[in-house]
C-alpha positions in Angstrom: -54.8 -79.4 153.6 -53.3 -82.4 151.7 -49.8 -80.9 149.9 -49.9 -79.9 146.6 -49.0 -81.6 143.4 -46.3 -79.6 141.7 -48.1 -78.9 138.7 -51.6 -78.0 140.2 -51.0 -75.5 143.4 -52.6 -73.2 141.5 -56.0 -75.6 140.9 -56.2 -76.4 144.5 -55.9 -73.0 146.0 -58.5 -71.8 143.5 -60.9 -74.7 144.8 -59.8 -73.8 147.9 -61.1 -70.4 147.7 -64.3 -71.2 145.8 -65.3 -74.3 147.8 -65.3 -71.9 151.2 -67.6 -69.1 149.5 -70.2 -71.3 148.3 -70.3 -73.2 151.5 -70.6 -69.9 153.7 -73.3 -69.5 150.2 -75.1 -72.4 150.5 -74.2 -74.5 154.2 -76.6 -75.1 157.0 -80.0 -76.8 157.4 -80.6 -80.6 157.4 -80.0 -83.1 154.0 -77.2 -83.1 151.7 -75.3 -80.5 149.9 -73.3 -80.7 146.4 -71.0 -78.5 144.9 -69.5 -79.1 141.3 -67.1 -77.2 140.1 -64.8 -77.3 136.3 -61.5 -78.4 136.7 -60.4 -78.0 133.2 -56.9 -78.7 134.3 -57.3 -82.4 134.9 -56.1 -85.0 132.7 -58.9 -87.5 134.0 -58.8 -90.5 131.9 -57.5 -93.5 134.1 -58.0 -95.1 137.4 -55.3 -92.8 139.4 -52.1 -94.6 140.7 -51.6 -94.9 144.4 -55.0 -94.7 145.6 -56.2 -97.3 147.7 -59.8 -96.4 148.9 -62.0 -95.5 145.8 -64.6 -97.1 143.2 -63.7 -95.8 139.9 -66.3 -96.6 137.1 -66.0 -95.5 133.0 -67.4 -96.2 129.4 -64.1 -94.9 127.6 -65.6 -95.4 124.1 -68.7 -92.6 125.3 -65.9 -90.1 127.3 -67.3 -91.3 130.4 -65.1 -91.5 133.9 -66.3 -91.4 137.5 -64.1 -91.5 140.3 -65.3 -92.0 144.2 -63.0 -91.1 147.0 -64.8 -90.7 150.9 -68.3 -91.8 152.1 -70.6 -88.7 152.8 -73.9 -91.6 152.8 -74.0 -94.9 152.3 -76.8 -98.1 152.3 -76.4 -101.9 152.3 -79.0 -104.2 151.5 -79.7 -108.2 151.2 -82.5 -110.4 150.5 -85.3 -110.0 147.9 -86.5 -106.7 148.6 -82.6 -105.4 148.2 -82.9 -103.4 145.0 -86.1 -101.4 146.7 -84.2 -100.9 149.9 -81.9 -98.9 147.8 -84.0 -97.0 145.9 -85.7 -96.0 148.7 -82.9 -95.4 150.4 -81.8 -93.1 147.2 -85.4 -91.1 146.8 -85.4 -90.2 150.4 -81.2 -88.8 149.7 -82.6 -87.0 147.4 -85.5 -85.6 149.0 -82.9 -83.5 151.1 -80.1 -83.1 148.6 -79.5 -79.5 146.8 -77.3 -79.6 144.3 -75.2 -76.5 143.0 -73.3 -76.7 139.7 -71.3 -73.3 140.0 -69.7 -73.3 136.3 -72.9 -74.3 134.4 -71.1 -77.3 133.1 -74.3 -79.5 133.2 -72.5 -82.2 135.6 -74.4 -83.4 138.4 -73.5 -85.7 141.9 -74.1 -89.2 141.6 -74.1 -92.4 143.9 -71.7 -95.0 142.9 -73.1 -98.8 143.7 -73.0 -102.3 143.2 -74.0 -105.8 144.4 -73.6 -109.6 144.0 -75.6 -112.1 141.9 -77.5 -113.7 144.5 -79.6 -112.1 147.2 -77.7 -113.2 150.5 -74.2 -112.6 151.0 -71.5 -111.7 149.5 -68.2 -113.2 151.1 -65.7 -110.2 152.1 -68.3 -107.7 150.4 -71.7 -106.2 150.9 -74.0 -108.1 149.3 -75.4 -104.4 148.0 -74.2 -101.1 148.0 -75.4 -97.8 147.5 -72.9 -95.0 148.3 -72.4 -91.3 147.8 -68.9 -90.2 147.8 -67.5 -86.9 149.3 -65.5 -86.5 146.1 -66.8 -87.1 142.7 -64.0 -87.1 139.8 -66.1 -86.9 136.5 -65.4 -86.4 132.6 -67.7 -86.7 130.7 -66.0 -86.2 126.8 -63.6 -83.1 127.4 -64.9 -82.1 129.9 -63.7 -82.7 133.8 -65.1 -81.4 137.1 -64.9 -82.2 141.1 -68.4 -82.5 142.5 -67.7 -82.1 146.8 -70.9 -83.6 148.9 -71.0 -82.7 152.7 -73.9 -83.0 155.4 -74.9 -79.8 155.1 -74.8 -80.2 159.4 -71.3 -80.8 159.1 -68.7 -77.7 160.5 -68.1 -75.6 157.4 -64.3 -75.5 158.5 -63.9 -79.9 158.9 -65.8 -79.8 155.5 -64.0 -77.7 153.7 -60.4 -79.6 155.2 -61.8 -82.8 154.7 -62.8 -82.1 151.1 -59.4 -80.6 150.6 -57.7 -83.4 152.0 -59.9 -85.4 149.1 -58.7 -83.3 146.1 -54.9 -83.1 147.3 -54.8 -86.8 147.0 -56.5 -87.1 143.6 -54.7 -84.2 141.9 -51.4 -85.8 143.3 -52.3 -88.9 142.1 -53.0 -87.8 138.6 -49.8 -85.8 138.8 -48.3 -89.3 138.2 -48.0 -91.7 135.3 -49.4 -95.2 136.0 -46.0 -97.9 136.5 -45.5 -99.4 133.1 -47.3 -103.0 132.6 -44.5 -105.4 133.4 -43.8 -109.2 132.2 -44.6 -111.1 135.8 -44.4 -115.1 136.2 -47.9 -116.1 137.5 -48.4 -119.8 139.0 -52.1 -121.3 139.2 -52.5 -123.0 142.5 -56.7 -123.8 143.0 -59.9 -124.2 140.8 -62.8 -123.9 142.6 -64.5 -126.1 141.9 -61.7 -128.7 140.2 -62.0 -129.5 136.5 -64.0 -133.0 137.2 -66.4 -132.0 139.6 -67.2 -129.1 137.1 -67.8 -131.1 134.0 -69.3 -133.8 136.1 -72.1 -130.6 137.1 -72.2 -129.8 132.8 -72.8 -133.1 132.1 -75.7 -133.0 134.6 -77.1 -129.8 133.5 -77.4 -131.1 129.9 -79.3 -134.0 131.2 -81.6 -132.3 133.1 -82.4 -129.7 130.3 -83.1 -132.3 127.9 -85.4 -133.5 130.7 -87.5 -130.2 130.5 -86.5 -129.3 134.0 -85.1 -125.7 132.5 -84.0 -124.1 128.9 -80.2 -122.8 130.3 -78.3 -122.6 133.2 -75.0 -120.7 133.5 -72.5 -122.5 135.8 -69.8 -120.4 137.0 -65.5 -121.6 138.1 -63.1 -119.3 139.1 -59.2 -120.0 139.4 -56.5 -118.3 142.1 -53.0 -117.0 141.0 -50.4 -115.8 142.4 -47.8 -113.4 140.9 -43.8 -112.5 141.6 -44.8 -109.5 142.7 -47.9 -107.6 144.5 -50.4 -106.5 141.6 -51.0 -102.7 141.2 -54.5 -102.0 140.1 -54.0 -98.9 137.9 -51.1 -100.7 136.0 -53.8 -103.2 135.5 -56.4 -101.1 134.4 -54.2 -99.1 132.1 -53.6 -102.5 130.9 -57.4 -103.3 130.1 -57.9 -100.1 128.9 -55.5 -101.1 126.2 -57.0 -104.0 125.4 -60.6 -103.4 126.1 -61.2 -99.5 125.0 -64.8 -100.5 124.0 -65.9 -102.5 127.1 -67.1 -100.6 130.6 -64.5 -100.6 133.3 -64.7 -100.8 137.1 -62.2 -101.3 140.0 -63.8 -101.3 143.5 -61.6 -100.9 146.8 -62.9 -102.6 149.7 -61.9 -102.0 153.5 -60.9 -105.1 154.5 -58.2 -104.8 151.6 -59.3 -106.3 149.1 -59.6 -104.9 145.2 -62.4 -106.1 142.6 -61.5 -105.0 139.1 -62.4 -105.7 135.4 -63.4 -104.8 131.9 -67.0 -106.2 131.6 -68.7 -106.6 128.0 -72.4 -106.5 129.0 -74.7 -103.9 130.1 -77.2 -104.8 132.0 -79.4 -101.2 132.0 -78.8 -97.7 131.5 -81.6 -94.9 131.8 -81.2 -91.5 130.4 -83.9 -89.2 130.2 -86.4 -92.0 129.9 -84.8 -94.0 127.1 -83.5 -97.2 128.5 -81.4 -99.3 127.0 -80.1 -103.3 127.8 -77.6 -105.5 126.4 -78.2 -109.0 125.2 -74.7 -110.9 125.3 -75.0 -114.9 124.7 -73.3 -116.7 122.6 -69.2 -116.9 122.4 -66.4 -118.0 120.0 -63.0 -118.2 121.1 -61.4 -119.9 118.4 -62.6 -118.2 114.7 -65.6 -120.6 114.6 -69.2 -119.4 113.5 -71.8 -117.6 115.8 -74.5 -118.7 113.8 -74.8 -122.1 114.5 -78.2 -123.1 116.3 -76.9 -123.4 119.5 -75.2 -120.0 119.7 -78.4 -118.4 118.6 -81.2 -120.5 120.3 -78.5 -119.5 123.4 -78.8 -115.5 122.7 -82.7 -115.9 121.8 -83.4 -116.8 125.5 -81.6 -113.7 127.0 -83.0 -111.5 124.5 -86.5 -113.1 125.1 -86.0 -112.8 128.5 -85.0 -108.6 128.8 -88.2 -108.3 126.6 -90.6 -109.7 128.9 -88.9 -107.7 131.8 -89.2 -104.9 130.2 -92.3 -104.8 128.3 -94.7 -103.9 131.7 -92.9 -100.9 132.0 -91.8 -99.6 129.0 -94.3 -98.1 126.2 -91.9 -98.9 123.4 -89.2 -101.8 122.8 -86.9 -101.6 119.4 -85.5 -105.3 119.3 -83.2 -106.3 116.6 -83.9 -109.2 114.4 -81.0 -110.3 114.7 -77.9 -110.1 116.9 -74.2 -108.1 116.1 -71.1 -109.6 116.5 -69.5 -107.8 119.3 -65.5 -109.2 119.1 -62.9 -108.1 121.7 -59.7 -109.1 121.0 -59.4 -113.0 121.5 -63.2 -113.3 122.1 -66.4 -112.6 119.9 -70.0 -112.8 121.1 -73.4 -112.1 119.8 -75.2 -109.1 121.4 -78.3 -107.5 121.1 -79.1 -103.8 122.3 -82.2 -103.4 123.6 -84.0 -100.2 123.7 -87.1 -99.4 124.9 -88.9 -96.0 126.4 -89.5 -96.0 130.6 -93.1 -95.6 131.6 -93.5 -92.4 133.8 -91.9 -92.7 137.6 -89.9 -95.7 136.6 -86.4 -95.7 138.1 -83.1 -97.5 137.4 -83.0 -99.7 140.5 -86.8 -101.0 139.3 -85.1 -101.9 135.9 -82.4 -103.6 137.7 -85.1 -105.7 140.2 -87.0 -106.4 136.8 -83.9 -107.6 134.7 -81.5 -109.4 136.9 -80.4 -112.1 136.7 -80.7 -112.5 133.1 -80.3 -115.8 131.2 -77.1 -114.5 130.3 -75.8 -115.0 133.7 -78.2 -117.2 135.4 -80.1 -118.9 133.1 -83.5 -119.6 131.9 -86.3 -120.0 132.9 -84.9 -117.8 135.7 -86.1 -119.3 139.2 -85.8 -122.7 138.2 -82.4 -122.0 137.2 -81.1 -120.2 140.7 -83.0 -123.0 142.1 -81.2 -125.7 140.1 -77.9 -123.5 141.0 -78.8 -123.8 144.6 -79.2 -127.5 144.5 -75.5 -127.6 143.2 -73.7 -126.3 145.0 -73.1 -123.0 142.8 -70.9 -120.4 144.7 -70.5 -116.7 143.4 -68.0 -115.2 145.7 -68.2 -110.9 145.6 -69.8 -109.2 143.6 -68.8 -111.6 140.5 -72.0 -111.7 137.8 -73.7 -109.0 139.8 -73.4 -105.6 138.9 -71.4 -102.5 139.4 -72.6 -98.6 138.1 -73.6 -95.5 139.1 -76.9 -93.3 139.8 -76.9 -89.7 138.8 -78.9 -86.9 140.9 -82.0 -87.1 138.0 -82.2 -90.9 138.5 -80.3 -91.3 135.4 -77.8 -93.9 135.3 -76.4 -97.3 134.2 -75.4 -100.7 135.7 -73.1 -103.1 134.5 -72.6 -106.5 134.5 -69.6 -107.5 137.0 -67.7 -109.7 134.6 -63.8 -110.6 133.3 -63.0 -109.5 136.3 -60.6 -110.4 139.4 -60.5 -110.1 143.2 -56.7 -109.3 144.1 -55.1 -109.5 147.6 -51.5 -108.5 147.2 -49.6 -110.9 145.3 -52.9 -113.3 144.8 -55.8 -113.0 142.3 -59.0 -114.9 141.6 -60.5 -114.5 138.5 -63.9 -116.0 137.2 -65.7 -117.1 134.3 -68.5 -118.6 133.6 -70.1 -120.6 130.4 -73.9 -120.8 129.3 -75.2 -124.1 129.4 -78.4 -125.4 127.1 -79.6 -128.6 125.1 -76.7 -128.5 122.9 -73.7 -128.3 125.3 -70.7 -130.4 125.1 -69.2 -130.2 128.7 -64.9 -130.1 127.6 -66.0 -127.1 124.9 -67.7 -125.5 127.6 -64.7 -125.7 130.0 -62.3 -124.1 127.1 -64.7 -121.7 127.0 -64.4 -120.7 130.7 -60.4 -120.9 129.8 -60.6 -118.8 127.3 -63.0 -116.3 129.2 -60.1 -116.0 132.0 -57.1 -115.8 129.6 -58.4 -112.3 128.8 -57.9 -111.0 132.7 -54.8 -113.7 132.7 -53.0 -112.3 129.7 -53.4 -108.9 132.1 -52.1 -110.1 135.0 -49.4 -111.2 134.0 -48.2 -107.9 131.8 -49.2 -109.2 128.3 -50.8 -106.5 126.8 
């Protein structure tokens, strides 16, 4: 058993003793097994410091925080039929999966995944993952508990270490206080691709939209720093909680060592009992200008246009706003949209998701000619960058979110990426600042500006 923080003995011998009865309870047979219990003691608000093998995923402005440590199932997926590989994949988990929550708390398990805008690879990542963790950290408002997953094949005594092992290293990590967000010089060393070839693909774009050949296209950069000192992902995300409280935030730890983090705007779909519910996010002003200028609004009418037609096979009721809010975060403001719409019976989050992305928000419109026309160019997503990250609770219930203002660190080196919707109107050097001023909100971050 992992050793004890010094102010929660007392929580992990309780587990300890409660974990082992309802395993000798509930253990044996084939499928998986999932005991919740409250830990009331937790202070569960924050990616934990000194953890490096976790996906941690939260909506701060609902009271929502999950936290994934250990890998009791797992499924990757590529190619077109990706999103049903998973959901498959996620049915037949569940066919097999009995889930006990001992303190009537209401929390369930839940499968943390994710996956990258295209449908073949992924660079150093999966291109899509689905995974169920051993440990599941959740709050959900005041509430906190520590949902445990095993094979229920597995030896009741490795089960019970291994899980023990788990919740020694999350309670000590909570035990401390996230390093304060320090001042750090950063020096920009590559654009990918460099400023010319980029405006050069703008220019392009805007030609070939006014030719008919497509409505929007969203063409995508990304820049690499390098700090003084090796970044430390829950400074960071302490950080964008700060600046960010009303966006969603993720941090994903990969084995190969690499960490991708962020505080994305956008939404692409949650489902909760049947009502689902899908941001539209086009449109951006960086500089105190107007949002309702044609541009900015013929660009949001194609996303929200777009999520309607997705959604209207399989949803018996839509509520679409005539007009879009201005959603403003800090040095950025964007119009957005909030779809909601009711799910047709036996409808599951992963069909929302194969239905919905890409949306014109990050791909552009109409959608296959734009990947196609993305293809053409030479358009590189590295990770999971414009894809999605989110979670899948044991009801099906769940919500994906769009994998943006976000950065890939490797010790002392980040890339970050932005990208800027492209349509009739466009002026390449204004979409450029946009992209700039897209990646000063991770940059200001980085480098301990909060």
């Amino acid at each position: 058993m992992a050793q004890p923080a010094h102010r929660y003995p007392s929580l992990l011998q309780a587990l300890e003793t409660r974990l082992g009865s309802l395993l000798r309870q509930h253990g044996g047979g084939s499928g998986l097994l999932s005991l919740t219990l409250g830990t009331p003691e937790l202070a569960f608000d924050r990616l934990p410091e000194g953890l490096n093998n976790c996906s941690y995923w939260a909506r701060p402005a609902n009271g929502r925080f999950l936290l994934g440590l250990g890998v009791t199932a797992s499924v990757e997926a590529q190619g077109e039929g990706r999103f049903r590989a998973l959901d498959a994949a996620f049915v037949e988990y569940r066919r097999l999966w009995q889930a006990v929550d001992a303190d009537g708390l209401g929390f369930q398990p839940a499968a943390l995944a994710g996956f990258a805008f295209g449908q073949e690879g992924a660079g150093d990542v999966p291109n899509s993952r689905l995974t169920i963790p051993t440990l599941l950290v959740q709050r959900r408002e005041e509430i906190c508990a520590m949902t445990f997953t095993c094979d229920r094949g597995g030896s009741p005594d490795a089960v019970l270490a291994g899980w023990m092992t788990l919740a020694g290293e999350v309670v000590a990590a909570l035990d401390r206080n996230a390093p304060p967000s320090a001042a750090v010089l950063l020096q920009r060393f590559s654009s990918q691709p460099d400023d010319a070839v980029w405006l050069a693909r703008v220019a392009r774009a805007v030609t070939d939209i006014h030719a008919g050949e497509l409505d929007k296209v969203v063409l995508a950069r990304s820049i690499r720093v390098r700090s003084t000192q090796p970044f430390v992902p829950a400074a960071l995300m302490a950080a964008l909680a700060t600046r960010y409280p009303g966006c969603i935030h993720f941090t994903h730890f990969f084995p190969g060592g690499g960490v991708l983090l962020g505080a994305t705007p956008e939404s692409l779909v949650s489902l909760a009992a049947g009502q689902v519910v899908s941001d539209a996010l086009a449109g951006t002003d960086w500089h105190s200008g107007r949002l309702d200028d044609e541009k900015s609004l013929h660009e949001h009418r194609l996303v929200v246009n777009a999520i309607v037609r997705a959604l209207e096979p399989v949803c018996g009721f839509l509520q679409i706003p005539a007009r879009p809010k201005v959603f403003e975060l800090q040095e950025l403001r964007h119009l957005r949209s909030v779809i909601r719409g009711t799910a047709d019976s036996g409808v599951s989050l992963l069909n929302l998701v194969e239905r919905l992305h890409p949306t014109p928000a990050i791909g552009g419109a109409p959608a296959r000619r734009a990947l196609d026309w993305l293809a053409r160019h030479g358009e590189i997503r590295r990770g999971w960058y414009s894809g999605a990250t989110g979670w899948i609770g044991y009801d099906g219930d769940g919500e994906f979110a769009v994998a943006l203002r976000c950065a890939w660190l490797d010790g002392n080196e980040a890339e970050l990426y932005a990208g800027a919707g492209i349509v009739a109107g466009s002026n390449p050097r204004a979409e450029l600042e946009e992209t700039e001023a897209k990646l000063n909100a991770m940059l200001r971050v980085l480098g301990g500006q909060v």
